[in-house]
C-alpha positions as CSV (number, residue, x, y, z in Angstrom):
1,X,15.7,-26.0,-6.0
2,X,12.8,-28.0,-4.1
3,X,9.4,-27.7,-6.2
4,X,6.7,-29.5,-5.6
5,X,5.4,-31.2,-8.5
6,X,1.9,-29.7,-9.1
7,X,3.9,-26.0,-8.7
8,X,6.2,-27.4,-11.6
9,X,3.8,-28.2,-13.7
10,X,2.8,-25.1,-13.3
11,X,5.3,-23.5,-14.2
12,X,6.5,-25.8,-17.3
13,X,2.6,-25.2,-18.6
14,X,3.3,-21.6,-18.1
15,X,6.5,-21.9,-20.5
16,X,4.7,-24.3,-22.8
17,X,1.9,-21.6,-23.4
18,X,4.9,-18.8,-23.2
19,X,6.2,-20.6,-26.4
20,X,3.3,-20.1,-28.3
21,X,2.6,-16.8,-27.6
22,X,5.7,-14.7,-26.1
23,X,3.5,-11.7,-25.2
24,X,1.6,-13.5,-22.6
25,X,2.7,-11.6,-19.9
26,X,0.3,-13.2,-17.4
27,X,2.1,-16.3,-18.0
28,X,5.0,-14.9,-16.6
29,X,3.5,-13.5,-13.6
30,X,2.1,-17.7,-13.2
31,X,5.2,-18.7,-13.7
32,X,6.7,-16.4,-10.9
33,X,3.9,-17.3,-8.9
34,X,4.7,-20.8,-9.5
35,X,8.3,-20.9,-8.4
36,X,7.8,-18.3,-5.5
37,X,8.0,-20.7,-2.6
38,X,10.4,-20.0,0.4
39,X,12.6,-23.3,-0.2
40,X,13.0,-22.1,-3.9
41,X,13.4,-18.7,-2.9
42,X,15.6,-18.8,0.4
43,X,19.1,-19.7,-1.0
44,X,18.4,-17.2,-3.7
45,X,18.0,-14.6,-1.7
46,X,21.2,-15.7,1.2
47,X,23.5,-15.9,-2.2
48,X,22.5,-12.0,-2.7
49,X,23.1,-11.3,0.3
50,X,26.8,-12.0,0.3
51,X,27.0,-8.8,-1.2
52,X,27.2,-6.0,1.5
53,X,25.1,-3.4,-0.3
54,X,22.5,-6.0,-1.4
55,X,22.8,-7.4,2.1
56,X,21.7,-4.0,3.3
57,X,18.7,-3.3,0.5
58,X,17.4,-6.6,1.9
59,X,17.3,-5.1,5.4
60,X,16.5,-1.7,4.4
61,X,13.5,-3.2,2.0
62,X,13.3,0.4,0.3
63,X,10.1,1.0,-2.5
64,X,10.0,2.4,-5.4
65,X,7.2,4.6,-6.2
66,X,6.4,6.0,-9.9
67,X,5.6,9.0,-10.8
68,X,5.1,9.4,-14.7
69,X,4.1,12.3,-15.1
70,X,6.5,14.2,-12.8
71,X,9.5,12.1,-14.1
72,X,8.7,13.4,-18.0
73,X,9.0,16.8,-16.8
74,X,12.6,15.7,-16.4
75,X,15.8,17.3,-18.6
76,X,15.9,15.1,-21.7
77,X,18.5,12.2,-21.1
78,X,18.3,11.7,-17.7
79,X,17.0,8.3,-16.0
80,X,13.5,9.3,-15.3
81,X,12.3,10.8,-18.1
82,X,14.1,8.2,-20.2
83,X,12.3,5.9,-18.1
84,X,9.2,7.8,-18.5
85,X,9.1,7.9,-22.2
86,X,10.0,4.0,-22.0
87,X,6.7,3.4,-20.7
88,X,4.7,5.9,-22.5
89,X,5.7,4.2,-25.8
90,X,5.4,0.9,-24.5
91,X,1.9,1.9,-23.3
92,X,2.7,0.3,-19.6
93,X,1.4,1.4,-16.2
94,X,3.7,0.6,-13.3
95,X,0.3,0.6,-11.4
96,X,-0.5,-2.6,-13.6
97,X,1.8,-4.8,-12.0
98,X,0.7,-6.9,-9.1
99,X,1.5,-5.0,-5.7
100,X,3.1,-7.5,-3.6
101,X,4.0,-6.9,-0.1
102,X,7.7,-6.8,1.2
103,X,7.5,-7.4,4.8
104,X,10.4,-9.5,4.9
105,X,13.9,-10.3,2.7
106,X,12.1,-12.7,0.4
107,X,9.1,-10.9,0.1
108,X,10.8,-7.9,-0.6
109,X,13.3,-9.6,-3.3
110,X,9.7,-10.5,-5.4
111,X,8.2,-7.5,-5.0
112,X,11.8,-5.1,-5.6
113,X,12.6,-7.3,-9.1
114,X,8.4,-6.9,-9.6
115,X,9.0,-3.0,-9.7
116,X,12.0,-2.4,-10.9
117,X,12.0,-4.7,-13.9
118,X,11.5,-1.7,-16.8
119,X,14.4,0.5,-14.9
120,X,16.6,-2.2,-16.0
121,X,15.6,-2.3,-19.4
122,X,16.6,1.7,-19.4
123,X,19.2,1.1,-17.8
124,X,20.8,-2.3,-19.8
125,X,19.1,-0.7,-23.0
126,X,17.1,-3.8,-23.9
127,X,14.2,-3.5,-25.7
128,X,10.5,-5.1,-24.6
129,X,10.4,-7.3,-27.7
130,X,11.0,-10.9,-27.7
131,X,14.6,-10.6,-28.3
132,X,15.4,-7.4,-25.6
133,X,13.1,-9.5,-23.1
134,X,15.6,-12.7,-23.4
135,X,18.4,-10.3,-23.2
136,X,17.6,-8.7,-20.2
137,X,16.7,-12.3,-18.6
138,X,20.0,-13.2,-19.4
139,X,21.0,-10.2,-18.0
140,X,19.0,-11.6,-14.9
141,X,20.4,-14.9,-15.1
142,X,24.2,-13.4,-14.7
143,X,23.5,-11.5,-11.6
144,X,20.4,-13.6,-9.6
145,X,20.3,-17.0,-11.0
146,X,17.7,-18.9,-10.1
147,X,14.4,-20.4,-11.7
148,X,12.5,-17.8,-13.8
149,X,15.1,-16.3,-15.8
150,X,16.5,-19.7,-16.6
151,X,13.0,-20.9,-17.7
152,X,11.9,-17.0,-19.5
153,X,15.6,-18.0,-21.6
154,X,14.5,-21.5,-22.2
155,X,11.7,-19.8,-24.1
156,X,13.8,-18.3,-26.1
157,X,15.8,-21.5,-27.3
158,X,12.4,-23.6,-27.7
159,X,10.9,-21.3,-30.2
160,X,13.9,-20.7,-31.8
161,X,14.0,-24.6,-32.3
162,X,10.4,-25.5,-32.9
163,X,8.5,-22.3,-34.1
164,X,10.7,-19.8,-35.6
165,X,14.4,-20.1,-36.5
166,X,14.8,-16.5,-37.8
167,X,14.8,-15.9,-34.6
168,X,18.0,-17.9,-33.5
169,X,20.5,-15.3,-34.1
170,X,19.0,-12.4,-32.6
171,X,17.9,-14.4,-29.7
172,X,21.9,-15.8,-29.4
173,X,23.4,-12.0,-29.9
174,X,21.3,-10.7,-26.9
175,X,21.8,-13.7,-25.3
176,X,25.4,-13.8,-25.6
177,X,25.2,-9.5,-24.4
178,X,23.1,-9.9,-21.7
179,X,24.8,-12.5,-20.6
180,X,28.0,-10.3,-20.1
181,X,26.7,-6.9,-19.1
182,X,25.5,-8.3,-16.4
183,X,28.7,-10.7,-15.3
184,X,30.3,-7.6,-15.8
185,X,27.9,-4.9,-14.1
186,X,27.6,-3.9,-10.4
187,X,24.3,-5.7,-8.8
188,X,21.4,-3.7,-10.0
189,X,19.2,-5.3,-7.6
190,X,18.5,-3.2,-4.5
191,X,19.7,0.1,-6.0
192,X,17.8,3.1,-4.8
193,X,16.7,4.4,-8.4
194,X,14.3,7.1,-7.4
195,X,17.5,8.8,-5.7
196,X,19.0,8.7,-9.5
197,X,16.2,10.0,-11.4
198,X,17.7,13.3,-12.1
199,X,20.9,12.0,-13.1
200,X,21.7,11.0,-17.1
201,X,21.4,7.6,-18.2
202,X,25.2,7.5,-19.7
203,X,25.7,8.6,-15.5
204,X,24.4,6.1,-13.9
205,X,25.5,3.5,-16.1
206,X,28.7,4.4,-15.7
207,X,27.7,4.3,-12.1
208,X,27.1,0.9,-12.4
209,X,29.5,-0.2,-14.7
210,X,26.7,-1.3,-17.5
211,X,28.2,-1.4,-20.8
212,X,25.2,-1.2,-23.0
213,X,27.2,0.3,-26.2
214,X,26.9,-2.6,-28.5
215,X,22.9,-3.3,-27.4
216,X,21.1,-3.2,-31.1
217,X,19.9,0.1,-32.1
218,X,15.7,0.1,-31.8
219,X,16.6,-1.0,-27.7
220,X,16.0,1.5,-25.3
221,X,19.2,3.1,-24.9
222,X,18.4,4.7,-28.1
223,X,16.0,6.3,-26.3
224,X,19.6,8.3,-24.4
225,X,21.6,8.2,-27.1
């Protein structure tokens, strides 16, 4: 990956302040910001594309716009009120999250992963703790590898290291799950969620061939069960 220097500074300051405090969310969004050049992007974005239904997500460049309130009105189980009540009791607002333009493939694949990140926690089950956010990253890491989920999991093994051990085994069992959901899993990026709101959750993992049976009880496919 080509990075230059002050931009990875950046982003190791980012993880270096992530460490400390894992609920810095604007250090993630530096971070991304940080490793979001074209040259680190590009050959991302061309290995997705090997995939014939990514291939054509990337060209299609479909959004995905929210709804909360509509979605809760939703039949109990299905993916958007499940989604929904994700981000009621997480106290998120999808309108809180930068609004990045998508006017070409690697535009798009920033602003896409930007908006879709809490569907995949539904959908994977993984919590928004620290541990379900380093299980879905190496959920990530399994089906776009590349930079930021790498560095978000590094997090994980430098605090388990150097701030708090009782944290290693959790951290190594999502790891270790997220890991292989997502090895295992059709690619989630570029699916067309707002077309499987009214379906259940159990549905469209199946769908997708996410196995999220053995994800800890507390994550959000709990929140299906």
């Amino acid at each position: 990956m080509k990075l230059n220097p002050l931009r990875a500074l950046k982003a190791f300051y980012s993880l270096a302040r992530l460490v400390r405090d894992p609920n810095r969310l604007d250090e993630v969004f530096e971070m991304s910001d940080a490793l979001a050049t074209k040259e680190a992007l590009g050959p991302i974005v061309e290995r997705l594309a090997e995939d014939p239904v990514v291939a054509r997500s990337l060209e299609e460049r479909h959004r995905i716009r929210v709804d909360l309130a509509a979605l809760r009105r939703l039949p109990e189980g299905t993916l958007g009120r499940t989604f929904a009540e994700h981000m009621f009791a997480a106290n998120l607002d999808p309108a809180a999250l930068p609004d990045l333009a998508s006017d070409d493939p690697i535009a798009f694949f920033r602003a896409h992963l930007y908006e879709t990140h809490d569907i995949w926690h539904v959908v994977t089950g993984f919590g928004t703790d620290l541990v379900g956010e380093l299980g879905l990253q190496a959920f990530y890491l399994a089906q776009i590898p590349g930079p930021l989920p790498a560095l978000l999991v590094a997090v994980g093994f430098v605090r388990s290291g150097l701030v708090d051990d009782t944290l290693t085994v959790p951290f190594m069992d999502a790891l270790v799950r997220g890991w292989r959901m997502g090895r295992s899993a059709e690619p989630l990026f570029g699916v067309k969620w707002d077309e499987l709101w009214e379906l259940p959750v159990r549905e469209v993992r199946a769908k997708l061939g996410v196995d999220a049976s053995d994800v800890a009880a507390g994550g959000v496919s709990a929140l299906a069960a």
